[in-house]
BASE-847296 format. One record per atom (N, C-alpha, C): x, y, z. Coordinates in steps of 0.02 Angstrom, whole numbers, padded with zeros to 5 digits, always signed. Each point is the difference from the previous one (the first is absolute). Layout:
N
XYZ/...
***
This chain:
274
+05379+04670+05025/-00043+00043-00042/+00026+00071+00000/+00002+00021-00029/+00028+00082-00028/-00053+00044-00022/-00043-00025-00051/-00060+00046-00044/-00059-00019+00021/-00044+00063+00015/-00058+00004+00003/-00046+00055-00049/-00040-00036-00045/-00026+00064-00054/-00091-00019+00000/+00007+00077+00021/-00079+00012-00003/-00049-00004-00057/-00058-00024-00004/-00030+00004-00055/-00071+00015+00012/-00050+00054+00003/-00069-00004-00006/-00047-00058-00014/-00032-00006+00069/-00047-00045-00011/-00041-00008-00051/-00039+00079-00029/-00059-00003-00018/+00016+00019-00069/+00078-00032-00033/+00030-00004-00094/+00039-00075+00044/-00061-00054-00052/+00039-00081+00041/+00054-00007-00065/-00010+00055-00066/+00062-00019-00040/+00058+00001+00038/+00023+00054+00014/+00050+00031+00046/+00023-00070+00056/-00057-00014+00025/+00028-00065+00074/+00014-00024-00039/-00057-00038-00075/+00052-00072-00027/+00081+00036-00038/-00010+00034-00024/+00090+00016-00012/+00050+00001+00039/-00036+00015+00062/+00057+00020+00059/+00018-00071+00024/-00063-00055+00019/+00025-00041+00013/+00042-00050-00058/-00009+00006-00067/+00043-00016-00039/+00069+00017-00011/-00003+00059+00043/+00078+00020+00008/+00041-00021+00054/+00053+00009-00004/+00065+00001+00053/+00000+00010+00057/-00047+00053+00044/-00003+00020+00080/-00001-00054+00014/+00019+00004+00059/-00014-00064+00056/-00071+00027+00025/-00025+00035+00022/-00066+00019+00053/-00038+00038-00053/-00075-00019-00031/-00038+00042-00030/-00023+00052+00062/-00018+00062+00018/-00058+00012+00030/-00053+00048-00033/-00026-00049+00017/-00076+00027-00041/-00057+00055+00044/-00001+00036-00041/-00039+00073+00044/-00044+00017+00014/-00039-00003+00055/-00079+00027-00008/+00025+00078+00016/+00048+00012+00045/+00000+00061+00013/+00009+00080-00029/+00071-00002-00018/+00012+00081-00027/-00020+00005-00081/+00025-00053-00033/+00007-00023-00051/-00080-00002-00041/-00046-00003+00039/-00091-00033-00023/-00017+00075+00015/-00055+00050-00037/-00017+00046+00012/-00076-00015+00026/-00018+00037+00047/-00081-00019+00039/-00043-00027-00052/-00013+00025-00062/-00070-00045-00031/+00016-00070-00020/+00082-00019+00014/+00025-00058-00036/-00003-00060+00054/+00004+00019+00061/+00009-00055+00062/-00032-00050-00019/-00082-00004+00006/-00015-00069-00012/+00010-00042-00070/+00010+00048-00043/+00029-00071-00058/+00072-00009+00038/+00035+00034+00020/+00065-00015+00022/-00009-00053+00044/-00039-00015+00058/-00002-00053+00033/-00032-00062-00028/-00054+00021-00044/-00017-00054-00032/+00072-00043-00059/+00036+00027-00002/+00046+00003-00055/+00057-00053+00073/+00000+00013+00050/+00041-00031+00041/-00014-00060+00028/-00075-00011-00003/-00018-00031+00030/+00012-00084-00057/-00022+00030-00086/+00005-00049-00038/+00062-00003+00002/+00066+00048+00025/+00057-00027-00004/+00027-00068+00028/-00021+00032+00066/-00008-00063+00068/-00017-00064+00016/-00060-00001-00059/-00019-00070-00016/+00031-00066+00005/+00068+00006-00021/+00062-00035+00011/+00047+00031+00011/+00036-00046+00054/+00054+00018+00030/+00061+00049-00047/+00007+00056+00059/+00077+00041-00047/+00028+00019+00044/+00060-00045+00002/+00051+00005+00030/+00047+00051+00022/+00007+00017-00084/+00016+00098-00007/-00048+00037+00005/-00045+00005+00019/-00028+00057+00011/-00005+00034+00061/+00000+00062+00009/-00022+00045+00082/-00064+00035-00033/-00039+00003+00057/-00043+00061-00039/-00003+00068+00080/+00011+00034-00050/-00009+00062+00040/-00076+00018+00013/-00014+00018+00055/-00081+00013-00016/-00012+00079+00047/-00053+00015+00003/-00029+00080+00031/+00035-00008+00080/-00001+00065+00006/+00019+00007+00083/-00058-00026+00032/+00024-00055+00040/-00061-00048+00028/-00031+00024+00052/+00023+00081+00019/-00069+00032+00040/-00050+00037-00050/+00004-00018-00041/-00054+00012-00050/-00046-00017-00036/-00055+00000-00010/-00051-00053-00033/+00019-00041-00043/+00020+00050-00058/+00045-00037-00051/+00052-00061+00022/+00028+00042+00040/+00063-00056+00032/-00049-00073+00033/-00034+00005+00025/-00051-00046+00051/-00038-00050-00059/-00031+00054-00075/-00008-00060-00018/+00043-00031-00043/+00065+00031-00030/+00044-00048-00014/+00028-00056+00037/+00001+00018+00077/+00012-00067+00019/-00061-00067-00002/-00062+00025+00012/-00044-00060+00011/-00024-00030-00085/+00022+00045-00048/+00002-00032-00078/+00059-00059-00007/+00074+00027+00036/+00044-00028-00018/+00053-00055+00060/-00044+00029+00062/+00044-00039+00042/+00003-00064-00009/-00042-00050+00006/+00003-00078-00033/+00036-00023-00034/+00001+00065-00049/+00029-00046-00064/+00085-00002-00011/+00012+00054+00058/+00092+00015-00006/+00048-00048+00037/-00020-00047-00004/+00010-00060+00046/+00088-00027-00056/-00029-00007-00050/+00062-00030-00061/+00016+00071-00025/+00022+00048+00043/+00029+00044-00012/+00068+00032+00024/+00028+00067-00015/+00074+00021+00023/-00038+00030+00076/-00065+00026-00001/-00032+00022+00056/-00040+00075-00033/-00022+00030+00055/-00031+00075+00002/+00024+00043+00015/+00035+00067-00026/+00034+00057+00004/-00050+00038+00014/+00008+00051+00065/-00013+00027+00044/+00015+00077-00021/-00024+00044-00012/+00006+00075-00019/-00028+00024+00064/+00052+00060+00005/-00014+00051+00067/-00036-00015+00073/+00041-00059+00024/-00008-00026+00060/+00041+00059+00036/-00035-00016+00069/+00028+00081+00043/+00002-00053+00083/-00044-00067+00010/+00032-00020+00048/-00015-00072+00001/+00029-00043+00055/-00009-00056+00014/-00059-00034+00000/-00057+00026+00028/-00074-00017-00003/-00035-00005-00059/+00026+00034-00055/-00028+00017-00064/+00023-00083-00018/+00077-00016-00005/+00016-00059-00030/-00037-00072+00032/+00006+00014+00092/-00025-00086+00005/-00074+00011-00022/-00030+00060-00012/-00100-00012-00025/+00015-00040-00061/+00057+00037-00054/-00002-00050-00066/+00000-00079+00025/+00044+00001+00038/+00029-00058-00004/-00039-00055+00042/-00054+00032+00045/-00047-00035+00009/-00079-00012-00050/+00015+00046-00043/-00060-00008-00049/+00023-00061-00043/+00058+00004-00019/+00024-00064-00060/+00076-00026+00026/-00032-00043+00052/+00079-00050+00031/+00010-00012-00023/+00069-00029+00001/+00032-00051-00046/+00044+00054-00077/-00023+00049-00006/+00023+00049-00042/+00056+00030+00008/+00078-00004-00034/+00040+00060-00003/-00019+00063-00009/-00003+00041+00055/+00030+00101-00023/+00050+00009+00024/-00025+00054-00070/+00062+00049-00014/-00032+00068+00015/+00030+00029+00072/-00032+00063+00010/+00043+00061-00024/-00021+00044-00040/+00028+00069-00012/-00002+00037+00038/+00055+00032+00029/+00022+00097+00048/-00014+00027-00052/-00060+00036+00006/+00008+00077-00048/-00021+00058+00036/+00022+00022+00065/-00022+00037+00027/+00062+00028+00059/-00020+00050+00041/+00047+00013+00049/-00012-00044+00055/-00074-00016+00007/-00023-00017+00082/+00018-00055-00015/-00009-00052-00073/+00033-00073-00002/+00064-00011-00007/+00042+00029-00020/+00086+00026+00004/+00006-00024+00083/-00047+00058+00040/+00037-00012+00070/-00021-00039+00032/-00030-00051-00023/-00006-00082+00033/-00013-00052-00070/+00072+00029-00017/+00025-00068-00060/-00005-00079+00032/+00053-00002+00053/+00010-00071+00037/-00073-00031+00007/-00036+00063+00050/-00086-00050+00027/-00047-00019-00056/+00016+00037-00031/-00023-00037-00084/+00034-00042-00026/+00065-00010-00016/+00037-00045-00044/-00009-00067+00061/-00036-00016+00072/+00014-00044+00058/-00049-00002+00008/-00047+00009-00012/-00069-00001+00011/-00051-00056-00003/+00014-00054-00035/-00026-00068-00010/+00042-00040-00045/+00022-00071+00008/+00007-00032-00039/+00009+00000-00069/-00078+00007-00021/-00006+00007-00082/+00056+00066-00036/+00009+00035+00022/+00048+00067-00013/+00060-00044-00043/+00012-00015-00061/+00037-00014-00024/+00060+00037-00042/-00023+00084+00019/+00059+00054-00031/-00030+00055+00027/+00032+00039+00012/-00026+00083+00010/+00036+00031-00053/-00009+00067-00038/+00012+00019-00044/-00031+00111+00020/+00037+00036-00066/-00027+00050+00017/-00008+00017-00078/-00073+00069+00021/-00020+00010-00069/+00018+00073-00014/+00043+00025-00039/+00041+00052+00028/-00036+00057-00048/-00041-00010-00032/-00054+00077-00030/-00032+00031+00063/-00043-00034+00002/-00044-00006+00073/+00041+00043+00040/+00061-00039+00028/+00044+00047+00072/+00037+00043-00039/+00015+00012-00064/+00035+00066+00003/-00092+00048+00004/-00029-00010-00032/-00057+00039+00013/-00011+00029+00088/-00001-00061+00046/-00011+00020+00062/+00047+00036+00012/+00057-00016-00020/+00049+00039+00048/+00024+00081-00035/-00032-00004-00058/+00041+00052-00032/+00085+00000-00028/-00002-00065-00031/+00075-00012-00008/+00010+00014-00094/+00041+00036-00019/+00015+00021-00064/+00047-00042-00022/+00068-00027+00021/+00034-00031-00021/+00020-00065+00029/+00049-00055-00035/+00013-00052+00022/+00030+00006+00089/+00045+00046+00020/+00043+00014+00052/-00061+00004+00045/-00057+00017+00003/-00041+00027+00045/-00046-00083+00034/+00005-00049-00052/-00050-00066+00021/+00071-00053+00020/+00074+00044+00017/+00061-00069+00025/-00025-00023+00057/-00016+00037+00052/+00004-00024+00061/-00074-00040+00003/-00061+00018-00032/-00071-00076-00001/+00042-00051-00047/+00020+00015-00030/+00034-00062-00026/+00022-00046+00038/+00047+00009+00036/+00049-00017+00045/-00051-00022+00046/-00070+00031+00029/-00033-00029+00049/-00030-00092-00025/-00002+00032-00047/-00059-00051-00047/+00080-00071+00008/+00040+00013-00019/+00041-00055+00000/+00025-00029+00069/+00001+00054+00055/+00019-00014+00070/-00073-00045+00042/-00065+00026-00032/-00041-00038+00018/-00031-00064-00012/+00025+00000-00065/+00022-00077-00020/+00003-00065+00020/+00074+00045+00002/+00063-00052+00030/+00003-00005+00067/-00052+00055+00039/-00017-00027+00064/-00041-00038+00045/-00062+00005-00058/-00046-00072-00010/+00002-00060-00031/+00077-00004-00036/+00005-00074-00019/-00022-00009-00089/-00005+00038-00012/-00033+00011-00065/+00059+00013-00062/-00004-00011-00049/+00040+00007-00050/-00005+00069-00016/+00077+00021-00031/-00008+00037-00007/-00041+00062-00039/-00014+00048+00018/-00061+00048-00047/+00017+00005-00077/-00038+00015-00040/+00004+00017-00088/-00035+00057-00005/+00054+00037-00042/-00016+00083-00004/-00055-00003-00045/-00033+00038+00004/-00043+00060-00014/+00011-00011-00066/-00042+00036-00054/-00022-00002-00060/+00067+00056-00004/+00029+00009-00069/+00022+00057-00028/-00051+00016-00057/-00028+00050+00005/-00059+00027-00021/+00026+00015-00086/+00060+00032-00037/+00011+00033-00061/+00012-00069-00033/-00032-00049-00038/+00030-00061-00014/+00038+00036-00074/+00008+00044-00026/+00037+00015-00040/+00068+00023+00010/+00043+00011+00065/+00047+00024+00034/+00041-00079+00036/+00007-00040-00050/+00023-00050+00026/+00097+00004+00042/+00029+00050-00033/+00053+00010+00042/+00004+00014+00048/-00077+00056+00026/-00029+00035+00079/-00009-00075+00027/-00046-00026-00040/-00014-00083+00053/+00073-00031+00017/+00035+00002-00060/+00045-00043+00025/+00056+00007+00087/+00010+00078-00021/+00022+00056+00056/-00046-00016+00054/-00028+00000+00000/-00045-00007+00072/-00020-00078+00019/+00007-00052-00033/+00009-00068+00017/+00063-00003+00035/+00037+00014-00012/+00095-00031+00033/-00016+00056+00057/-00016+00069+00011/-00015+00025+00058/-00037-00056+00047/-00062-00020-00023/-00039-00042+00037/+00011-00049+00017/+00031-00046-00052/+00043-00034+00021/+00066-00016+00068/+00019+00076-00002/+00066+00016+00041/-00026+00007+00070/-00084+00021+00005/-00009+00023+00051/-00038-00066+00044/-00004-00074-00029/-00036-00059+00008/-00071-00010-00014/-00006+00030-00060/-00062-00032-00028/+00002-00063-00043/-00047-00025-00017/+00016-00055-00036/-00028-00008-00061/+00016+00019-00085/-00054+00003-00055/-00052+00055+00012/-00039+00006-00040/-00054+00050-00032/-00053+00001-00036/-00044+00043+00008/-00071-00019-00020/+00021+00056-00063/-00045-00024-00042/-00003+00038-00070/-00067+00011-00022/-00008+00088-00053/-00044+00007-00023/-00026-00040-00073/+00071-00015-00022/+00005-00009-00074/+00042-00048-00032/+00007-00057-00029/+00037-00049-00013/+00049+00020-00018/+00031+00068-00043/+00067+00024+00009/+00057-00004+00042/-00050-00017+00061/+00035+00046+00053/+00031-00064+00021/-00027-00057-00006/+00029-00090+00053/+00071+00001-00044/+00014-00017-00037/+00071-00004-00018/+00050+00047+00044/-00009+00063+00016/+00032+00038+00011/+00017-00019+00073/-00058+00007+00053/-00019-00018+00049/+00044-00075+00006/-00014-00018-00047/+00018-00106+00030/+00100+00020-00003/+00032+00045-00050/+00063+00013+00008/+00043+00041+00050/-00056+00055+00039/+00039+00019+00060/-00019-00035+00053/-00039-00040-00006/-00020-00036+00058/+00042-00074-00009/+00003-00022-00028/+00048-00055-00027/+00069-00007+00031/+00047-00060+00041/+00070-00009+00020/+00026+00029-00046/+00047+00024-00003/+00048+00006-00088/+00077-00063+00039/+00031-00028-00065/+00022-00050+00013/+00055+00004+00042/+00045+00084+00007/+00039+00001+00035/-00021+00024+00065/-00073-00010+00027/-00024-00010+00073/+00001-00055+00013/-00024-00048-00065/+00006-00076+00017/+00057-00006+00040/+00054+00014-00057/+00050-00034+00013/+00031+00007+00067/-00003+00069+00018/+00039+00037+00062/-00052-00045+00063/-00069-00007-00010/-00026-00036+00059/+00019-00067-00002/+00005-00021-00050/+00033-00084+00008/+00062+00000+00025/+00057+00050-00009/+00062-00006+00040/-00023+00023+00075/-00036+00044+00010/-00050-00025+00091/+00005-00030+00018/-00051-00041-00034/-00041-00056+00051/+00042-00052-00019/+00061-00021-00027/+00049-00040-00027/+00064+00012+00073/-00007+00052+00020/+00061+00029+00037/-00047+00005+00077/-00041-00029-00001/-00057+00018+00083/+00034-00056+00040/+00024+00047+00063/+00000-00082+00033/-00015+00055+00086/+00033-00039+00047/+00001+00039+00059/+00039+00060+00021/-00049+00021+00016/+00041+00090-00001/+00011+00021-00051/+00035+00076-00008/+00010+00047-00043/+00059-00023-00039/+00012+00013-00072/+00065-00009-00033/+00002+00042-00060/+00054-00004-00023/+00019+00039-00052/-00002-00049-00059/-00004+00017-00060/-00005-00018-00072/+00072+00041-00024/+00025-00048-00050/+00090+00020-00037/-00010+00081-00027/-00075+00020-00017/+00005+00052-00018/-00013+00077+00050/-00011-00004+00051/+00016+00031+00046/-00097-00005+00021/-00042-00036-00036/-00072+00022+00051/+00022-00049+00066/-00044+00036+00036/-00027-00015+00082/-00070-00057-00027/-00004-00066+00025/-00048-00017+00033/-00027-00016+00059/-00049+00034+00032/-00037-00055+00049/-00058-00007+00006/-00031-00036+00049/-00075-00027+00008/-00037+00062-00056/-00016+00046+00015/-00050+00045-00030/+00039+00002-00092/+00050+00007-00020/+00028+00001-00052/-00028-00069-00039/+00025-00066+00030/-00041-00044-00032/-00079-00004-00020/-00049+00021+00064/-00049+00022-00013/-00029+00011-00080/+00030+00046+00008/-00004+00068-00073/+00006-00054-00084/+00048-00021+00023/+00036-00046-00061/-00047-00041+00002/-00028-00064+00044/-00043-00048-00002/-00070+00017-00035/-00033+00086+00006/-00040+00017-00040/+00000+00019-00058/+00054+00024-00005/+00028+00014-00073/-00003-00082-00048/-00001-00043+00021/+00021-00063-00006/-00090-00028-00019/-00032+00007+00049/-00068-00019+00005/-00041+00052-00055/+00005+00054-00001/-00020+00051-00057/+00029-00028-00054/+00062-00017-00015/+00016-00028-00070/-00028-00067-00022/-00011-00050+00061/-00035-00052-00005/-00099-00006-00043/-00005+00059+00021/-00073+00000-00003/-00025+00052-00059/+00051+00024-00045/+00011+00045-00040/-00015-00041-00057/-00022-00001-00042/-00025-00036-00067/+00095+00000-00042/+00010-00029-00046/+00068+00008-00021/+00068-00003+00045/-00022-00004+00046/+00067+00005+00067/+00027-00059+00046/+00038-00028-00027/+00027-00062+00040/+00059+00028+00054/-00009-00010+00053/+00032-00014+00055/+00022-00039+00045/+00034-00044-00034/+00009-00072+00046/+00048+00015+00071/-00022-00037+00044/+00046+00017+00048/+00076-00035-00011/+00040+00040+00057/+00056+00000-00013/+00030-00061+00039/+00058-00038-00032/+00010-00054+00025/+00049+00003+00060/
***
């Protein structure tokens, strides 16, 4: 999966288009997206979503130390069962996630870092129970906390958000919204960054934006190719390739995902190498 695009709960035009479209992951919003007088049609609006199973769907719901948040879960926990799971906004620690996750077992979250104090216990959050099926960061939110103006200033939470990850076993993180959906070359620029730095795909404001997103995030064929002469050339110990790369253990690695990312890529055949 690569695309994730948001859509307001409480306009169900918007969900049915979105899920008529291309993303792989709807998530559907009670939170930033629903303005206070709109919540309960918004949950009511989720709840008739829910009715039957959706596979693609996440729904994002209120910060669950909050009423709002509290009763979006007891409207909707039941029903997210035939779902992608529950996205988690401005979790700050471990205890916050296993309460969800003891209110509605059996449920995937997805908890959001949008803060400093949740930044500095990424891992005890992203390890925190079972159900934790991604950690992710919500990067308005923390440039707000932190006072960050530009991209250079959120590298190093980035970098946490992906080190904490990958140190709980978890796939890898999916960036952050790019907020200008009219600046699709900025998106594109900042996907292959994100990309570079091990994220995996992207959440979107705006259906513009998944094409763009699904192409820097995407193998291109001469990664294919270069990882199939890899894992074609893997054997014991380190060796050289006719063209002067180095492989070993960790080099194959790299290639075998490159391999698995192209596998799971809509349009992308990657057969292994004989």
């Amino acid at each position: 999966m690569l695309t994730w695009l948001y859509a307001p709960a409480d306009r169900p035009a918007l969900v049915a288009k979105a899920l008529a479209g291309p993303a792989d992951v709807v998530i559907v919003d009670l939170e930033d997206a629903v303005a206070p007088e709109n919540k309960a049609l918004a949950r009511a609006e989720v709840v008739r979503l829910l009715s039957v199973p959706q596979p693609r769907v996440q729904v994002r719901i209120n910060d669950a130390r909050t009423a709002q948040g509290q009763v979006d879960l007891h409207a909707i926990g039941t029903l997210t069962s035939g779902t992608a799971g529950i996205r988690l906004p401005k979790v700050e620690s471990a205890e916050e996630v296993r309460e969800v996750a003891q209110a509605v077992p059996g449920i995937d979250l997805h908890p959001l870092i949008e803060s400093a104090i949740g930044l500095e216990r990424a891992y005890e959050i992203a390890s925190a129970d079972p159900s934790v099926a991604s950690v992710g960061i919500g990067e308005a939110d923390l440039r707000a906390d932190l006072g960050v103006s530009d991209e250079a200033g959120l590298s190093w939470a980035r970098s946490r958000i992906v080190v904490a990850a990958r140190a709980a076993g978890l796939p890898a993180p999916v960036q952050s919204v790019y907020t200008d959906f009219h600046d699709l070359e900025g998106l594109a620029e900042s996907c292959r960054a994100g990309r570079d730095m091990g994220f995996r795909g992207r959440a979107a404001i705006h259906p513009s934006q998944l094409p763009v997103i699904e192409a820097a995030y995407r193998p291109t064929e001469q990664e294919i190719s270069a990882a199939n002469d890899i894992v074609a050339a893997a054997g014991v110990g380190a060796v050289a390739l006719s063209d002067g790369r180095f492989v070993d253990e960790a080099v194959v690695r790299q290639a075998r995902r490159i391999l698995t990312d192209a596998v799971t890529t809509p349009g992308l055949q990657s057969p292994p190498p004989a």
